[in-house]
Every structure is written in C-alpha cells, then in structure tokens.
C-alpha positions as CSV (number, residue, x, y, z in Angstrom):
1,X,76.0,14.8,78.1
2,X,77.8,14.1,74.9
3,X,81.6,14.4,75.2
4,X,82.8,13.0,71.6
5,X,82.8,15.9,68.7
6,X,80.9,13.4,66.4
7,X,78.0,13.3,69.9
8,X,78.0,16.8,70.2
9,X,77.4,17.2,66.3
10,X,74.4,14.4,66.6
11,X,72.7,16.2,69.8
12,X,72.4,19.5,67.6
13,X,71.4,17.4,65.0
14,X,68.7,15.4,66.6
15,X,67.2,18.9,68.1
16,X,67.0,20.6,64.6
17,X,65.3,17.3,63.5
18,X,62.9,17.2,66.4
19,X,61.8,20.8,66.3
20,X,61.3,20.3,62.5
21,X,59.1,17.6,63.1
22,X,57.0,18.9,65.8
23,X,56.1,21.7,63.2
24,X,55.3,19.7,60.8
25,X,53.3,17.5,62.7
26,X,51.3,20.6,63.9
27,X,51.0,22.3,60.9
28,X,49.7,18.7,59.2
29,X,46.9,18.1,62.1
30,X,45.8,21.7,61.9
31,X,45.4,21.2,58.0
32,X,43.3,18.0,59.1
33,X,40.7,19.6,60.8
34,X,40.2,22.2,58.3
35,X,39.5,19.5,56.1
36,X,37.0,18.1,59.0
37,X,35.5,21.1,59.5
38,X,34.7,21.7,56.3
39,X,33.2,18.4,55.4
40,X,31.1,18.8,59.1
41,X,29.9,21.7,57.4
42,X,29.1,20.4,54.2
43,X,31.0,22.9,52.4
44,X,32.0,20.6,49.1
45,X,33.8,23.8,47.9
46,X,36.3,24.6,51.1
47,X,36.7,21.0,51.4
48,X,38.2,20.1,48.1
49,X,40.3,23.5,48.8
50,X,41.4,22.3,52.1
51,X,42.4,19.1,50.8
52,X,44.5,19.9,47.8
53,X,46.6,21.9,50.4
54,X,46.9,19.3,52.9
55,X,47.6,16.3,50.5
56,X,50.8,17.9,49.2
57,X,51.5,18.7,52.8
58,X,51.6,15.0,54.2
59,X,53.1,13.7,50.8
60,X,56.3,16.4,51.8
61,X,56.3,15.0,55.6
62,X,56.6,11.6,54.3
63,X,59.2,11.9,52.6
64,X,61.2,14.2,54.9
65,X,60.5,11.2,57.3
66,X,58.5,13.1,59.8
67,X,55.7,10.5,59.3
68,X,55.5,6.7,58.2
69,X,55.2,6.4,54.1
70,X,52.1,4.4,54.3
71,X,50.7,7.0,57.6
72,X,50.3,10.1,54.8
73,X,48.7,7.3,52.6
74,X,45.7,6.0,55.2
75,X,45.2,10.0,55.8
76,X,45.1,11.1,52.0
77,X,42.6,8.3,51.0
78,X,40.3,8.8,54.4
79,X,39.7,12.4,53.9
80,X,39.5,11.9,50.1
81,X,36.8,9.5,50.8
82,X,35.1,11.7,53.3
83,X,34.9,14.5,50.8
84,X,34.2,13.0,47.4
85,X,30.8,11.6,50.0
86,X,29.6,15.2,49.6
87,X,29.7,15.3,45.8
C-alpha cells in the first residue's frame, strides 16, 4: 500500500489510466469485428462504414497511448486491405 502523498496520487492515477484503457481496448476490438463481419459478409457498403469509424478510433488510442503507434498502423492497413479486396 502506498504511504507517500506523491504514491497515493500515482495509484489513483494508474487506475483511472487502466480503466481508460480497458475501454478503449474493448470498444476498438468490438469495432474490429464489425469490420470482419462485414467483409465475411461481403457487404462492400457496411464495410467501408465500419471502417471509417474504426480508423479514427485506433488513430485516437494511439496517441492517448493505449496501444503501440505502429500496433493502430498494422490494423488500419490489414483491414483496409481486406476491404478494398471486395471492390
């Protein structure tokens, strides 16, 4: 247990950060499979949809740190790839 004001501060830090990130994190995979779903279904229609809302999505968790800068990058450009196939 943290004893140090400057600890105590970092503790309720580090638990706003964490349930932050879990959200996001949940929020980012459920946009993923939308995506996924979409192109399994060969909609070309909801899966450009789905994937202009979940590009901005990862772009915003990178930079808020919740994922690695180059992590949001390898996801863009896979789905990307996987839905410009269906055009």
């Amino acid at each position: 247990m943290a004893t140090h004001k400057s600890a105590e501060k970092r503790d309720r830090q580090s638990k706003k950060h964490r349930t932050r990130n879990i959200a996001a994190k949940s929020a980012i995979k459920t946009k993923i499979k939308s995506v996924l779903a979409s192109v399994d279904s060969k909609n070309k229609e909801n899966s450009i949809h789905a994937l202009k809302t979940v590009t901005p999505a990862l772009a915003k968790a990178a930079s808020k740190g919740v994922i690695h800068k180059k992590n949001a990058s390898r996801k863009i450009s896979r789905l990307t790839k996987k839905v410009n196939a269906l055009k």
